[in-house]
N, C-alpha and C positions, 0 to 999 in steps of 0.2 A: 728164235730170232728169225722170223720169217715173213713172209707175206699172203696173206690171205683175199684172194675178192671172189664177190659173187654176183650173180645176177638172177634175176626171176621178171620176167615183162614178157611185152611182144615184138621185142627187137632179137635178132639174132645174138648170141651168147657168145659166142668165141670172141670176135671181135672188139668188143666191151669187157672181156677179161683180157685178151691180150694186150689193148691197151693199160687196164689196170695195172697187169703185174711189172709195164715198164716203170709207172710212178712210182711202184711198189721194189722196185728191184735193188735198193741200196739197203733193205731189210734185210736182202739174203739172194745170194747170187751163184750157190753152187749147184743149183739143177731148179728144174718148173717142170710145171704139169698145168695141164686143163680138164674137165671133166663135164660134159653136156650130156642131157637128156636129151633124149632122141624116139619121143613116144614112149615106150617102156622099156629102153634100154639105154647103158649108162655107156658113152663113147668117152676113150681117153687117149692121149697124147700129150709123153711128158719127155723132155730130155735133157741130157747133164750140160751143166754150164750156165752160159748166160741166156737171157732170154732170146736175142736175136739166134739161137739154134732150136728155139721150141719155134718160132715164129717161123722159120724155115720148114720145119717140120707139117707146119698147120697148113703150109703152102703145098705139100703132098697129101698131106690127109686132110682135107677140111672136117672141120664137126658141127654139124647141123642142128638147132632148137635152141629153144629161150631158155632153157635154166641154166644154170651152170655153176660151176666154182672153181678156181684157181690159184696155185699158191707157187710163190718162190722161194728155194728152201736158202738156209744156213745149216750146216750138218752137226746135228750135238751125238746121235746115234748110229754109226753106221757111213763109211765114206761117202765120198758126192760118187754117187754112181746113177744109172737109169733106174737099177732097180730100185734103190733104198730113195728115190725121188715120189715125189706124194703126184697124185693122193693113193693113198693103199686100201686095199680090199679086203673085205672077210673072207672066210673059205671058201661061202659059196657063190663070193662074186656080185651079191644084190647090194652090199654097201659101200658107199665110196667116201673114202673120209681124208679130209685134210687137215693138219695139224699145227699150230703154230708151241712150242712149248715143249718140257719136262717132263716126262712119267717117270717119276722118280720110285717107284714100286715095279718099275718092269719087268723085272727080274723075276722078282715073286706072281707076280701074275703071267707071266710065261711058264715058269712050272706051274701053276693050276692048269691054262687051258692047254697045255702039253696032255697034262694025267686026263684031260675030259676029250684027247683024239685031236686037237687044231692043231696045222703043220704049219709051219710059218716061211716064207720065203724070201725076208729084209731083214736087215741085222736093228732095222730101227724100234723106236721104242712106239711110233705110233700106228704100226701092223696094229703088235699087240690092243690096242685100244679098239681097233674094226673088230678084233675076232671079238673081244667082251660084249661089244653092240649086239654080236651075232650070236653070241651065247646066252644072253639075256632076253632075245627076241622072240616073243609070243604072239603074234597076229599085232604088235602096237610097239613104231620102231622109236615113237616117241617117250613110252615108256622105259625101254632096253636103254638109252640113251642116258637118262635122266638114272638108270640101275647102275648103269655102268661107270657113271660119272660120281655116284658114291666111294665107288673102289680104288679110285684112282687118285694118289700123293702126286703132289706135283703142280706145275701148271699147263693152262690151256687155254687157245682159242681155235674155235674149233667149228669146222665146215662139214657137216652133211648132206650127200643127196643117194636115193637108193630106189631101185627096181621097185619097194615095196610101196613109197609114196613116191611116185612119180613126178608128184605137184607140188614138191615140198622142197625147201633149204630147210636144215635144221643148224642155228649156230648157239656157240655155248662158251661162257667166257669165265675163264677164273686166272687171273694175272696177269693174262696176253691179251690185250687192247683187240675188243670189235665194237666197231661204229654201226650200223645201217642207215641207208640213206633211203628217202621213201621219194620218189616221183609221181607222175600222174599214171596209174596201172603200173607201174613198173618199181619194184624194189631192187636195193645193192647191198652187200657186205663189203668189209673191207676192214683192214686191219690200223687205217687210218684213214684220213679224210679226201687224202691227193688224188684218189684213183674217181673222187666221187662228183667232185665239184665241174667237171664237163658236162654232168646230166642233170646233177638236183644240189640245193642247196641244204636242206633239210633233213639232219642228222639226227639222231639220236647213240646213245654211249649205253652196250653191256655194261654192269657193274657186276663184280665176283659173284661166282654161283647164280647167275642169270645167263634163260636160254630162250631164244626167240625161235616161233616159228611161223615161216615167211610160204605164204601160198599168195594165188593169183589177189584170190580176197582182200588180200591183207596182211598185217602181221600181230601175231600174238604174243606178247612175252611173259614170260611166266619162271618163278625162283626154280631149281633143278629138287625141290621140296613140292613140287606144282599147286605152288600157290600163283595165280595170276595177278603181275603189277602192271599200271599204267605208265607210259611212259611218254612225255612232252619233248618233241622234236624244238631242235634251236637251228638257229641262222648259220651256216658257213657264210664266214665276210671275206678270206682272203683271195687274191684275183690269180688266174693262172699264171701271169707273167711270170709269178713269185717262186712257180717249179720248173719255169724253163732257164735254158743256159743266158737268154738274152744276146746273144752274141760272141761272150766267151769261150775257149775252148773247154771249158771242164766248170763243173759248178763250184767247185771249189775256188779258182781263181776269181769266179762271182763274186763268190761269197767273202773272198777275200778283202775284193773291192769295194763290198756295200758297205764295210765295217765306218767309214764317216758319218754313214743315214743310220746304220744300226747303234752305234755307241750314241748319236743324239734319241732315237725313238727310244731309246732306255731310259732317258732321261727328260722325256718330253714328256711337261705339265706337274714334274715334279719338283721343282728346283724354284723356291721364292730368292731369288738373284738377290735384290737390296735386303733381304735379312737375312742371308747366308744361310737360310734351312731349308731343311729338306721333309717334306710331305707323301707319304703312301697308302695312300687308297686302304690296301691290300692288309696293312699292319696298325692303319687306325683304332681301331677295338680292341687290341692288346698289345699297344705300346707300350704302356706304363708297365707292365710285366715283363714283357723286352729291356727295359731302361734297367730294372731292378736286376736283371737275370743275376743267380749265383755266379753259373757256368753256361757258356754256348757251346755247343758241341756240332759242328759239322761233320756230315756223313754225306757221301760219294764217290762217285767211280770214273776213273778214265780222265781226260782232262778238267771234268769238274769237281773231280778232288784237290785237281794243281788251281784250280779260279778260288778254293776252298783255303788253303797256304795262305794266300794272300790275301784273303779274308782274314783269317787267323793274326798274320800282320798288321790290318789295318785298324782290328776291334781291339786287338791287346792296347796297340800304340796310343788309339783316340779314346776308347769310351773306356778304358784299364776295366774291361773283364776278362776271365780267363776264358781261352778260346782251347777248344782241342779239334783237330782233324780227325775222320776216321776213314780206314776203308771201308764203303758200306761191307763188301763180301767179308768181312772181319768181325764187322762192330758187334751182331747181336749174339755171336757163338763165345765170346768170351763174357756174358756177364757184366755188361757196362756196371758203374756205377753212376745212375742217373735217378734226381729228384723233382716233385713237384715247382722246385725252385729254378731246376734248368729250361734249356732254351735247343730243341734239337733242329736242326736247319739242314734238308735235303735238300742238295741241289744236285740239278738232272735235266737238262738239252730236251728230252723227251716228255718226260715225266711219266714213265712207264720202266725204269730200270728197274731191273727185278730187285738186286741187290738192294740197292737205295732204297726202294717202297719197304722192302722186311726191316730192314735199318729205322726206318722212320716209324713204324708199327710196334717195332720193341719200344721206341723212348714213347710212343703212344700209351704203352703198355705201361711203362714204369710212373707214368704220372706225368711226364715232360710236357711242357707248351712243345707242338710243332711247327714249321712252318717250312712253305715251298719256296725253292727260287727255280721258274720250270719254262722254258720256253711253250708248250704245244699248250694250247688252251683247253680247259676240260677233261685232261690227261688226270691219271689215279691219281697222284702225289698231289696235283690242285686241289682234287677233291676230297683227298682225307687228310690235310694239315686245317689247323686250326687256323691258320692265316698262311700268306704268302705275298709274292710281287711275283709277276709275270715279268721276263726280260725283251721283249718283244723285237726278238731278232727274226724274225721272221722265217718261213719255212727251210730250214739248210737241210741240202741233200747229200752233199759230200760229206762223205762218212769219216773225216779226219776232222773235226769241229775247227773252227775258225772264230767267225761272228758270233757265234753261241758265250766261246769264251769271253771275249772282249766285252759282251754284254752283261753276261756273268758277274766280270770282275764290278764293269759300272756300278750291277746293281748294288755289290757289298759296298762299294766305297759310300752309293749311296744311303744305303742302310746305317754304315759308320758314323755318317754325318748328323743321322736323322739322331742317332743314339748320344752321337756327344755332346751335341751342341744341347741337346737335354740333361747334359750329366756335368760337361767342366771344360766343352772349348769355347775358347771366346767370339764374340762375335765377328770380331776380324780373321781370325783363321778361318773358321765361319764361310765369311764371303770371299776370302781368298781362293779357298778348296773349290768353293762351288763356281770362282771364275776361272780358276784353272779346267775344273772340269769341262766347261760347256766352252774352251778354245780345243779341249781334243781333238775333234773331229774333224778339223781343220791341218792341225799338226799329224794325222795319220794320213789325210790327204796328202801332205808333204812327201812324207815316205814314201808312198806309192808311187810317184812321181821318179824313185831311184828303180823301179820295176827293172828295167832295161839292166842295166849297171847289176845290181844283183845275177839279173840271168847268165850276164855276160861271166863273172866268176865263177857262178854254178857249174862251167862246164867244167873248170878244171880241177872238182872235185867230186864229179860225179860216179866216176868207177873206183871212191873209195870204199874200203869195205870198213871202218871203223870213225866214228868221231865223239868227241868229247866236247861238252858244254857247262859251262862254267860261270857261277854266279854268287854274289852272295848278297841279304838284306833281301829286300824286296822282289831282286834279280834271281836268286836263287830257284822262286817256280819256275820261272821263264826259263831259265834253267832248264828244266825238268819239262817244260812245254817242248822247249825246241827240240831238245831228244827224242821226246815223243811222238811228232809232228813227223822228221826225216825218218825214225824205224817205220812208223806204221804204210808210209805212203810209197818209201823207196826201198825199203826192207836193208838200207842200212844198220849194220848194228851203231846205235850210240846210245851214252850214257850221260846222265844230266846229273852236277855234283855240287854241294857249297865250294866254292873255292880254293877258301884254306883247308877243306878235308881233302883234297887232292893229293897232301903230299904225307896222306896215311892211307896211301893202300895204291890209288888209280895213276900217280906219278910212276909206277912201273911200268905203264903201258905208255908211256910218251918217249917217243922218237919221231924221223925224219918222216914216216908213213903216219902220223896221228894228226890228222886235223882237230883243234882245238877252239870253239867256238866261245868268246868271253863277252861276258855284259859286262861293259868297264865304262856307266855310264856317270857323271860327275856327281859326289855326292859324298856324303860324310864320310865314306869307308871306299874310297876313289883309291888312294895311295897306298891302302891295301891288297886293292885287286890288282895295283901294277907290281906289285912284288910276284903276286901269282903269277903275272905275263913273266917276269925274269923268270920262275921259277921253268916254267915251259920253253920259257925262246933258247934257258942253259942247253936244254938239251935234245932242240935238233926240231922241237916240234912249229904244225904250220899254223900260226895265228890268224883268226877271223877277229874282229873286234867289232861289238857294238856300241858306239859312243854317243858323244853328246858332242852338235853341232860346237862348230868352232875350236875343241879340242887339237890341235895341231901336234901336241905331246905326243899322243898315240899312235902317232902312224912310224915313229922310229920303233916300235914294238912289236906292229902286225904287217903282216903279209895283203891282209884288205882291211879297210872299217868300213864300215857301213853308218853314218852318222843320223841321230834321229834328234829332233828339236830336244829343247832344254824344256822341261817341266818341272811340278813339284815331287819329291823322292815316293812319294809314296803311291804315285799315278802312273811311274815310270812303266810297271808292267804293260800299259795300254798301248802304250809306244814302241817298248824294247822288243814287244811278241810279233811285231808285222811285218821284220825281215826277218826273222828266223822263217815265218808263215811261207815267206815267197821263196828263201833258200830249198827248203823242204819241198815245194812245190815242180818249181824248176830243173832239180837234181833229179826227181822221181821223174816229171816228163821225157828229161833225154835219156832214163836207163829205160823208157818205153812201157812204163807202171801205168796201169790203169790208178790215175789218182784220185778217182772219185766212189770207185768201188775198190780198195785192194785188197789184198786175197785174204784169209781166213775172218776177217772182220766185217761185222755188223753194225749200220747205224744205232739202231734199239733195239739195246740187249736183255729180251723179256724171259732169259735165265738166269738162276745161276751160277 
């Protein structure tokens, strides 16, 4: 889970990776490096942390020449330190190699080149990959490369430059996403597109077991089998504004905010308003297999396993087929039970999670239809599901997802709509759902509009150290989102629960110190969830509430509400998740959390 850029022109080299690796820096932010060709010698300068102390660094040591590569790590091997920070060397020093990914054999291959004399000086697992280059190395480092990458379980993408070809990037992809971008004399790598679109628009995408090799001439790419394939560069469309802050303090507040323009671009050009259905590009050509499904099976990780619940919700409720959730990191080690008659559905922000792609390749495997729900265009998961939708939330950098969800959930409701109204809803519900949906974006504009008001509460629950969130029905991921949302960004512990399971087990941990966050928004099972609030108010605990406008019941039960417009029950998530978003957000600012990078955590997790 890292960052990878490179460069080969006639432009100076550090510069152009140092800007890189800032685009690049929510991949992984425990240590960087840079590495230039400098005639026949390879100069480096890497340091722990964030980039702004390698960029201080570069301001003592400049590094001079056109080639170069640079990466910003996340640590799976070995703590964030200088040493165990990339890129790493062979013994004798002529290879320099950057890693983004997995050696899952490292082990075993460090007792080999142990018993053959290599001394190792990083606790990480991508040393070991240089010394293999170097053992394998006979006058031809593209050969050793291409020998070494036989040996190696696991995943990769991966940056060479070395004393031996002076004029040469070697990169090589198996799991961990590389793009190259081609200019005029000038080529890039990169581990995505961000770092690229200031110079050229004109990408092309490694696919597994393919390796390019990038000289002044040009670039060649070829299977790690060296078989030579051709490869047709595409357009980069999206504009830069799209990965700056805009104005905001933190991209996440951004991105917060965009969610009105993102939750309609999910839903723009799909949605026939006076016949209540719904059309997708994406699932044209295997609709009717869709409509039929036995079973759907979702698989995902991180908050789009929680967009996945309520998927699960809204396919059982409207189109009555059975729905199962999985963890992708689960699903293929147990032996699913999956048939040519199911329906497996990854969904993934990135479209590059490790987990979720193996997830999606076993129901591949067992005969399953697949299909993507994936933000990034061109990503693995678009390109090996048999169908998809694209959620077009466009580029999000903060690494706590926001708009990705909300876009997410859009597309399942959309998907839902497309499937029932094919199978048994009628055409008034029909056009009901689909005008409910297209006033969202309006009513979460609403919401944001209590920005202020939110923050203003935040403070006085900001140096708690425990919270509980509490939902049931549809409420219930949301639930599970806003727990999610306050651990990852303010390193609060909290936990996200169905409601009435509260008082078998997690009702021990409520007293006067437990802030209790409840979706007690109007709906069938309303007068249920206010028993939950008695059950919590008996005994001492401090009620948050998120309601439905007009409510005036609820405020003799909580300490604050937070009130969001009135919808249809089954959309409520779209609503209910946008002051949890800004709670989460506001608490982590004033405990002085970096909330758009926080610590141990990666935007795209290419292990796993």
């Amino acid at each position: 889970m890292c960052g990878i850029v490179g460069y080969l022109g006639k432009q100076e080299a550090a510069p152009i990776l140092l800007g890189g690796l800032k685009r690049l820096e929510y991949r992984g932010y425990d240590s960087a490096g840079i590495a230039v060709m400098n005639g026949g010698d390879v100069n480096v300068v890497k340091e722990v942390g964030k980039i702004r102390n390698l960029e201080s660094a570069l301001d003592t040591t400049p590094l001079k020449g056109f080639i170069g590569i640079g990466h910003t790590r996340w640590a799976t091997h070995g703590e964030p330190n200088k040493t165990n920070a990339h890129p790493h060397v062979d013994g004798t020093g002529n290879i320099v190699l950057f890693h983004n990914g997995i050696i899952e054999n490292y082990a075993s291959l460090n007792k080999m080149l142990q018993e053959k004399g290599h001394v190792f000086i990083t606790e990480t697992d991508t040393e070991i990959l240089a010394h293999l280059i170097e053992e394998f190395y006979e006058k031809d480092l593209e050969k050793a490369i291409r020998h070494a990458l036989h040996e190696v379980d696991g995943t990769y993408g991966l940056a060479v430059i070395s004393k031996y070809d002076p004029n040469k990037i070697y990169v090589a992809r198996k799991g961990s996403p590389i793009v190259i971008g081609v200019g005029k004399d000038e080529y890039f790598v990169a581990s995505d597109v961000t770092p690229l679109v200031n110079y050229t628009r004109d990408v092309f995408y490694l696919e597994d077991y393919e390796m390019a090799i990038i000289t002044p001439k040009g670039v060649t790419t070829k299977t790690i089998e060296n078989k030579k394939i051709e490869k047709k560069t595409e357009r980069v469309t999206f504009e830069l504004e799209a990965i700056e802050k805009g104005g905001f303090d933190h991209f996440m507040l951004k991105e917060i905010y965009q969610q009105p323009d993102t939750i309609m671009d999910a839903m723009r050009g799909r949605i026939l308003k006076d016949e209540g259905i719904v059309k997708l590009g994406g699932l044209e050509k295997i609709e009717d297999r869709l409509v039929k499904a036995n079973k759907i099976v979702f698989t995902a990780s991180g908050t789009s396993w929680i967009a996945a619940l309520i998927g699960e919700y809204l396919i059982e409720e409207f189109c009555r087929i059975p729905v199962e959730v999985e963890y992708a990191s689960e699903f293929r080690y147990r032996n699913p039970i999956i048939d040519e008659d199911d329906v497996v559905i990854a969904i993934s922000q990135s479209g590059e999670t490790a987990d979720t792609l193996a997830a999606l390749r076993e129901g591949k495997r067992k005969g399953a239809l697949t299909l993507g729900i994936v933000n990034s265009v061109g990503s693995t998961i678009a390109r090996e599901t048999d169908a998809g939708v694209y959620i077009h939330a466009g580029h999000e950098i903060g690494v706590a997802s926001t708009k990705a969800f909300t876009s997410q959930v859009t597309v399942l409701a959309l998907i839902t709509l497309m499937i029932a109204r094919r199978k048994n809803m009628s055409s008034e519900l029909g056009k009901a759902m689909v005008n409910e949906l297209l006033k969202i974006p309006e009513k979460v504009q609403i919401i944001l509009h209590q920005n202020d008001y939110i923050r203003d509460f935040a403070r006085r629950y900001k140096d708690e150290r425990n919270f509980l969130y509490l939902g049931r029905g549809y409420n219930f991921p949301v639930a599970l989102e806003g727990a999610l949302k306050l651990k990852e960004i303010s390193y609060i512990h909290a936990e996200g629960y169905a409601a009435a399971e509260m008082k078998h087990g997690p009702i021990a941990l409520i007293d006067k110190d437990m802030p209790v966050v409840f979706l007690a928004t109007k709906d069938v099972i309303y007068d249920k969830v206010i028993s939950n609030i008695e059950e919590v108010k008996a005994r001492g605990g401090r009620i948050i509430c998120i309601a439905t406008q007009g409510d005036e019941k609820i405020q003799q039960y909580a300490d604050h509400v937070i009130y969001i417009p009135d919808t249809l029950r089954a959309l409520t998530p779209l609503l209910s998740v946008i002051p949890l978003q800004l709670l989460s957000y506001h608490v982590a600012v004033m405990r002085g959390c970096d909330v758009d990078m926080p610590r141990n955590l990666a935007k795209s997790v290419t292990v796993e």
